[in-house]
Backbone bond lengths (Angstrom), bond angles and torsions (degrees), N, CA, C in turn:
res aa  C-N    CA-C-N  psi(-1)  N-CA   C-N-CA  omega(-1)  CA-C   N-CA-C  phi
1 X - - - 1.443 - - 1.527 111.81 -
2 X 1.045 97.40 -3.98 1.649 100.41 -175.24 1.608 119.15 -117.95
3 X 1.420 106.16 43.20 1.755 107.03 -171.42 1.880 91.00 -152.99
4 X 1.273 108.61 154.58 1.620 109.48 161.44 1.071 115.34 -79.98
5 X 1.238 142.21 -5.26 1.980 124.49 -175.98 1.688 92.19 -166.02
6 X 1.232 106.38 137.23 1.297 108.90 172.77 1.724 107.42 -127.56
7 X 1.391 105.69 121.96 1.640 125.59 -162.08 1.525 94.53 -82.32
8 X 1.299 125.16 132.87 1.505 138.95 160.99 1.698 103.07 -130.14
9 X 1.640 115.07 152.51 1.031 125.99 163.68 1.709 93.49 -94.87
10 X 1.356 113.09 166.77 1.572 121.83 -163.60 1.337 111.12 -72.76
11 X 1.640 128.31 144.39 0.980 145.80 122.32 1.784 97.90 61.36
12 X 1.402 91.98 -88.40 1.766 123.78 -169.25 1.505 112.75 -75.66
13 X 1.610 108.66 -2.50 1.670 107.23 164.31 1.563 102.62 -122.75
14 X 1.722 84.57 150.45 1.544 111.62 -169.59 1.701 107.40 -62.81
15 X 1.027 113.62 164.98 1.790 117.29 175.73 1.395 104.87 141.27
16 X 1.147 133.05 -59.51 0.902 138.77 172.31 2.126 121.02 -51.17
17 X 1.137 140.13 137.20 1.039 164.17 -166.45 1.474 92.98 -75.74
18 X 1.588 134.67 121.88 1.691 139.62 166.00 1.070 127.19 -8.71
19 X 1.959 97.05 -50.83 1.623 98.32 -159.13 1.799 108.78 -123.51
20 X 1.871 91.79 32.60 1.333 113.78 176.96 1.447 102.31 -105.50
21 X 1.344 141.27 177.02 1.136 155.17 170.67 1.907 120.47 -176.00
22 X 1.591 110.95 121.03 1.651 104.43 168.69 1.597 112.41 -16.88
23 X 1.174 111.44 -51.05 1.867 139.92 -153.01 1.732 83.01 -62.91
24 X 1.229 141.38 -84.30 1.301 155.95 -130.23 1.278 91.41 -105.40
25 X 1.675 138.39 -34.25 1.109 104.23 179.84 1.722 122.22 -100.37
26 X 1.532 104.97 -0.04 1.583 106.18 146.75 1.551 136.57 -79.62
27 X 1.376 99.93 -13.60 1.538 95.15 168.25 1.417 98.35 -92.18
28 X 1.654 139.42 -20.77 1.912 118.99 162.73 0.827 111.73 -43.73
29 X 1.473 119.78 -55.46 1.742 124.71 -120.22 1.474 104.81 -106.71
30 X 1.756 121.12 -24.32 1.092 106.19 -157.84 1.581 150.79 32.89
31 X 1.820 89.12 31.40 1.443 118.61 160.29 1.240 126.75 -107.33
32 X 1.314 118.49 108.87 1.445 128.73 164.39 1.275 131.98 12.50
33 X 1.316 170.92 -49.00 1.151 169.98 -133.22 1.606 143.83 -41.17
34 X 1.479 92.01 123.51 1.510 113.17 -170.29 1.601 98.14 -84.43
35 X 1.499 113.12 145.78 1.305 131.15 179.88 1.303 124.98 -133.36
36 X 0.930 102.09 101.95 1.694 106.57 -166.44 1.757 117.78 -94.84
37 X 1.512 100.56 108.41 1.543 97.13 170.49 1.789 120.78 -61.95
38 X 1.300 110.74 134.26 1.142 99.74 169.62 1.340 134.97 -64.70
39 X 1.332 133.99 12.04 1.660 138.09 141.12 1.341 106.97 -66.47
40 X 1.141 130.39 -14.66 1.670 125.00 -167.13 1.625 121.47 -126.25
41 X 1.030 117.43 7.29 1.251 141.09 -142.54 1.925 82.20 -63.60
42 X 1.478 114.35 -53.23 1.614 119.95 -156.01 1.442 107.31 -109.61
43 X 1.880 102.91 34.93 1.467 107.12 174.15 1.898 92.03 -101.91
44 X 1.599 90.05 167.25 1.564 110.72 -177.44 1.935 93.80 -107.08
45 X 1.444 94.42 167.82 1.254 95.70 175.73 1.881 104.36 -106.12
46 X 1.075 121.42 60.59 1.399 119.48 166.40 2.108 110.84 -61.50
47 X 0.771 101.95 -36.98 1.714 104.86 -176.40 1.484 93.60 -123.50
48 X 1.809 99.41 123.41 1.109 111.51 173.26 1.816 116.74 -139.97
49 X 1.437 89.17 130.37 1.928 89.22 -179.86 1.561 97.52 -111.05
50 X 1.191 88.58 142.93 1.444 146.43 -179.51 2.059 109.98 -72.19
51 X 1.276 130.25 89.38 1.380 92.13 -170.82 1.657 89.82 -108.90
52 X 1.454 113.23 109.19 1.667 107.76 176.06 1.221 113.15 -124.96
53 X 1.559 85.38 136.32 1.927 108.81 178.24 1.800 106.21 -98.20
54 X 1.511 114.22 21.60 1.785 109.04 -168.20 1.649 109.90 44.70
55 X 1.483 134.58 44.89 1.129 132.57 -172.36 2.080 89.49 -118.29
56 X 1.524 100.44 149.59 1.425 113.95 157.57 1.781 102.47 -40.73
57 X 0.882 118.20 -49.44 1.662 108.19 -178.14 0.876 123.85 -44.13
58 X 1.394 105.85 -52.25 1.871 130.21 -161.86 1.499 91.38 -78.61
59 X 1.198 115.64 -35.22 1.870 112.79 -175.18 1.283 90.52 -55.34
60 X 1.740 109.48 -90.95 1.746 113.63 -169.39 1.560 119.61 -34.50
61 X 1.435 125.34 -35.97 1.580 116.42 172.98 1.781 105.87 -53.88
62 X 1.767 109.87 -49.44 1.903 100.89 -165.47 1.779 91.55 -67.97
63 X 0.918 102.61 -27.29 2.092 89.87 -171.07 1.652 94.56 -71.84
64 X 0.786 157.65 -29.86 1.459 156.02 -137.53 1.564 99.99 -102.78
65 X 1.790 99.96 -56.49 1.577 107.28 -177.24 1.423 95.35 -85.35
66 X 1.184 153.25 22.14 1.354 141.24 169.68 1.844 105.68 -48.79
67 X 0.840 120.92 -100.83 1.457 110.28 -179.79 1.642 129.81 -16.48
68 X 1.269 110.28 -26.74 1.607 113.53 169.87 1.222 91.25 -86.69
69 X 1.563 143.43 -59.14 1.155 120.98 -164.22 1.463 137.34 -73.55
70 X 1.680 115.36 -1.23 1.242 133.36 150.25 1.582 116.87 -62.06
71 X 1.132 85.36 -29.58 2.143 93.37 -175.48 0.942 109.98 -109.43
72 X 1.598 130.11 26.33 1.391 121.93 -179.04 1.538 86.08 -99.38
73 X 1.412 105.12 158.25 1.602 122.46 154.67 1.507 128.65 -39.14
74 X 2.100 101.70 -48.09 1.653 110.14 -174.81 1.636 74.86 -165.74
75 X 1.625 77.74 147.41 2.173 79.57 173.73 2.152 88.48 -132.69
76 X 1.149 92.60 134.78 1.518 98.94 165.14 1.157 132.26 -95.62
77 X 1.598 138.91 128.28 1.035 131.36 174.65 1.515 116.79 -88.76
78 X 1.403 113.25 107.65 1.818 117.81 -162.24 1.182 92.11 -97.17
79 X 1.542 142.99 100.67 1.126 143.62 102.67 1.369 145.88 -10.65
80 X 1.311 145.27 35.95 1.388 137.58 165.28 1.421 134.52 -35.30
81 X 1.193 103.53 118.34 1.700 112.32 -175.82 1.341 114.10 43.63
82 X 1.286 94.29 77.32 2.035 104.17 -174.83 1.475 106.19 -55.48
83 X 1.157 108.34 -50.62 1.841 112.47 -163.75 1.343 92.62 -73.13
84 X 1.281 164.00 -4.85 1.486 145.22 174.81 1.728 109.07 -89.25
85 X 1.318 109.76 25.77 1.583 114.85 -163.75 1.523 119.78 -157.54
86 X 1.384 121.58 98.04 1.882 104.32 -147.46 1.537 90.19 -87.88
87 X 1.760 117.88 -21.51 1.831 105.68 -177.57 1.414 113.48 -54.49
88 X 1.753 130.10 11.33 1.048 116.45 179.97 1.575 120.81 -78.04
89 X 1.424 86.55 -27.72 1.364 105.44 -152.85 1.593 143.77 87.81
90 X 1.826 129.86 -139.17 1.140 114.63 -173.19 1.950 101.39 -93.08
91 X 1.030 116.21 -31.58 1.803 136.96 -177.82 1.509 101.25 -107.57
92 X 0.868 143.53 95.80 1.999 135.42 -170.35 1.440 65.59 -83.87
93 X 1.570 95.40 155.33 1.130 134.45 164.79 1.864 126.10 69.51
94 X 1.726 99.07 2.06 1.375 113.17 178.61 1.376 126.12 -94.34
95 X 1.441 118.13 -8.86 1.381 138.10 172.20 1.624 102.25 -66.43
96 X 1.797 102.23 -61.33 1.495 109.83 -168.67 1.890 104.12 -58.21
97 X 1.491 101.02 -43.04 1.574 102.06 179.64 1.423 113.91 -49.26
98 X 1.361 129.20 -58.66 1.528 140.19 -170.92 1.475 89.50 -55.80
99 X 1.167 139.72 -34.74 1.892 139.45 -154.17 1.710 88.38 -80.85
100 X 1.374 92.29 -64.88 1.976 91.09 176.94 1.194 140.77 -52.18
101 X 1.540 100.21 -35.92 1.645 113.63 175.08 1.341 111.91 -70.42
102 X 1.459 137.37 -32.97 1.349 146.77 115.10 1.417 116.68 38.60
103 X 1.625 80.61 -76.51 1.998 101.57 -152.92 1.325 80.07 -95.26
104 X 1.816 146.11 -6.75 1.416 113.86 -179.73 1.365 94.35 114.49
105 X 1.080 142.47 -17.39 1.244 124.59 169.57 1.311 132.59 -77.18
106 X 1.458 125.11 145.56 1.772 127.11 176.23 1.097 93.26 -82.66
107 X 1.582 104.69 133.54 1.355 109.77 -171.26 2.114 99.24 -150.14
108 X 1.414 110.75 141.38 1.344 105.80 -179.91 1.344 103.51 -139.80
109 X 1.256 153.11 162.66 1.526 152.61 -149.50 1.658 95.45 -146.45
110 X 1.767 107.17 118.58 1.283 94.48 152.65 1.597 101.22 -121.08
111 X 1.635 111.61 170.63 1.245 120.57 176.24 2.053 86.90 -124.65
112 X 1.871 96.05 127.69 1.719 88.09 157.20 1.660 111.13 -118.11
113 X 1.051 115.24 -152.16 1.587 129.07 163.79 1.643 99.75 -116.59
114 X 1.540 102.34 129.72 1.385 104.48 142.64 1.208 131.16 -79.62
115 X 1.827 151.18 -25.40 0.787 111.87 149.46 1.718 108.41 106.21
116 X 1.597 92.23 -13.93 1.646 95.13 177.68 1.493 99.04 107.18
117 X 1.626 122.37 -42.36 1.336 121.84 -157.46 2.082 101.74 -49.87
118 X 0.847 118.99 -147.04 1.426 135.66 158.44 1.436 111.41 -101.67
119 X 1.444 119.27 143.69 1.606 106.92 -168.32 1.771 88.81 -95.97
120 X 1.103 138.82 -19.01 1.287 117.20 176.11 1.499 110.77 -73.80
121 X 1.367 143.51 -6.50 1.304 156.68 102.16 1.703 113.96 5.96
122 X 1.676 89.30 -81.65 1.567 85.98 175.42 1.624 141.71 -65.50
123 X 1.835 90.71 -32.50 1.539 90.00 157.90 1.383 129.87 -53.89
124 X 1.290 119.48 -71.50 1.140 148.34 156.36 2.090 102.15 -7.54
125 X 0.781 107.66 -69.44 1.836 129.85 158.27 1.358 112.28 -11.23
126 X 1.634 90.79 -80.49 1.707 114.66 -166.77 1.507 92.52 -87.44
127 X 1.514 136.68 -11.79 1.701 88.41 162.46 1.104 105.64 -100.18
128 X 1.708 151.43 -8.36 1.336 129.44 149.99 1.742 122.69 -45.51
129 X 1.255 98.56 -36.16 1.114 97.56 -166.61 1.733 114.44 -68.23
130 X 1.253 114.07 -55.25 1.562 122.80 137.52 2.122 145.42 -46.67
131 X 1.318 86.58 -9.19 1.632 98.71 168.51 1.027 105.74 72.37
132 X 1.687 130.05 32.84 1.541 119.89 179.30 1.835 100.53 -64.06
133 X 1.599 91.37 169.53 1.490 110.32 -175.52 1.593 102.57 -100.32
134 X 1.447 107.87 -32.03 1.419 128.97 -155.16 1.451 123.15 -146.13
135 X 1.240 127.12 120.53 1.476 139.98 176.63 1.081 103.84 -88.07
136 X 1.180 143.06 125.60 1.826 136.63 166.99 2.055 87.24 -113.34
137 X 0.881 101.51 143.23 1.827 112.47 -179.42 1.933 105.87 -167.72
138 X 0.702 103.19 171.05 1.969 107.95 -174.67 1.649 96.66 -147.69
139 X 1.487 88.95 124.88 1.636 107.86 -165.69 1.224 99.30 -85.88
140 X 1.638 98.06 138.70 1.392 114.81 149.56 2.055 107.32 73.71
141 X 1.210 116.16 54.48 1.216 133.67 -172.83 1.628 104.50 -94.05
142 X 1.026 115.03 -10.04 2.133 128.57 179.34 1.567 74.94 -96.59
143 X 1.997 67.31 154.10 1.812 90.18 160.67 1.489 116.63 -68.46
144 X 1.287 104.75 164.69 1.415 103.77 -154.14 1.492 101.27 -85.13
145 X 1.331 121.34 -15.66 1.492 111.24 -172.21 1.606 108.00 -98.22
146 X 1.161 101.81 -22.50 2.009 102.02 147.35 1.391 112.70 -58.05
147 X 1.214 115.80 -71.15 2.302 109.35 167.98 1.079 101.33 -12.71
148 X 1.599 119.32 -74.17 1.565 121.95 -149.57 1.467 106.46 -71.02
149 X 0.836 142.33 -30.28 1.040 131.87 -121.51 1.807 85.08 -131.94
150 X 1.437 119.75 -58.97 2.080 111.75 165.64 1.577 107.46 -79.65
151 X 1.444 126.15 -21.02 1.393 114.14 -166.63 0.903 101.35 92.34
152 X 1.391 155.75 -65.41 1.485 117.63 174.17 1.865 96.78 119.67
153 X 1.604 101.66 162.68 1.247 79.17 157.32 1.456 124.02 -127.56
154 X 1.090 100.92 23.94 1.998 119.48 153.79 1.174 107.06 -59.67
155 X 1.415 118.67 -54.31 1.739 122.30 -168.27 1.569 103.23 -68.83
156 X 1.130 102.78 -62.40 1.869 102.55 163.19 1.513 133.98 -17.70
157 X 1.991 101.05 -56.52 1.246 112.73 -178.66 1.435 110.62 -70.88
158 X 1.200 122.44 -42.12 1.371 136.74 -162.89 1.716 102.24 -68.76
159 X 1.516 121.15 -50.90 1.169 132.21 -169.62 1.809 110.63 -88.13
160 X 1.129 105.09 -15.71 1.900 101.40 161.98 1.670 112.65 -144.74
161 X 1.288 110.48 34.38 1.695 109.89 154.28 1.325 119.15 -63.69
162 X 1.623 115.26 132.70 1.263 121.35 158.74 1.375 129.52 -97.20
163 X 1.372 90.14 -7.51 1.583 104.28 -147.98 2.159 88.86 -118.67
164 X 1.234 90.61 128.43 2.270 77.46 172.44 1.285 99.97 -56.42
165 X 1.417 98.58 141.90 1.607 134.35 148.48 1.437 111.82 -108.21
166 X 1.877 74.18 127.46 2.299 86.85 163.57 1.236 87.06 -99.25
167 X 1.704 123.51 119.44 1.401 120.01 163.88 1.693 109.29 -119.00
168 X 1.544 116.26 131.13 1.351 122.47 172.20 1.539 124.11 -128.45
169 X 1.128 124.61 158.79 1.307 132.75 -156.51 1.435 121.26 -110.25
């Protein structure tokens, strides 16, 4: 509770203490945390996606990564299934863009369809598919007994990221 970002390697690498977990100690701490797969450990975040649902989550993750996303190369705003969500508004994802471009960041907005798939699926997707360095997303924005109960797609990201996530709460 007493640091700005707390660094984990993923899920499936050791470091962490048994009856600790990313999962439990971002919903304590309400500290930020970057997760680094071990394929990626000595990547930079030059390309960075954006995964926003317009939720308080998704706010606190872009304020948190603000400094990477001024220094990224291009930051994307990943939109999934705009029309299932009216906090987007008339452009989803163009409010958060104008906020970034702001502070100095290159910033471009896509909206896709999921399609049914899982959207931590689709994120997950489009930044391989694009070569991001960096996922910025804000965990756990559903009610919580929906989380528990489908998994969510915090639990998703956390349990098959390849790519680092800054995830905040």
């Amino acid at each position: 509770m007493h640091t700005d970002l707390v660094i984990v390697g993923s899920p499936r690498s050791p470091g962490l203490p048994n009856d600790w977990s990313a999962e439990s100690l971002l919903l304590a701490t309400g500290v930020p945390f970057l997760l680094l797969p071990e394929s990626r450990i000595d990547s930079t975040a030059e390309h960075v996606v954006v995964a926003w649902n317009a939720s308080r989550q998704a706010r606190r993750a872009v304020a948190d990564a603000l400094p990477l996303l001024i220094s990224a190369q291009s930051v994307t705003i990943l939109v999934v299934d705009p029309q299932k969500n009216l906090r987007y508004g008339e452009e989803p994802g163009s409010d958060m863009a104008r906020y970034l471009v702001r502070h100095g960041a290159k910033v471009s907005v896509e909206r896709v369809q999921s399609h049914g798939e899982p959207v931590a699926n689709i994120i997950l997707a489009y930044a391989e598919r694009h070569d991001a360095d960096l996922v910025v997303v804000g965990a756990y924005s559903h009610n919580r007994t929906t989380e528990m109960i489908f998994g969510g797609v915090t639990r998703s990201l956390l349990r098959d990221a390849a790519v680092p996530l800054l995830i905040a709460h």
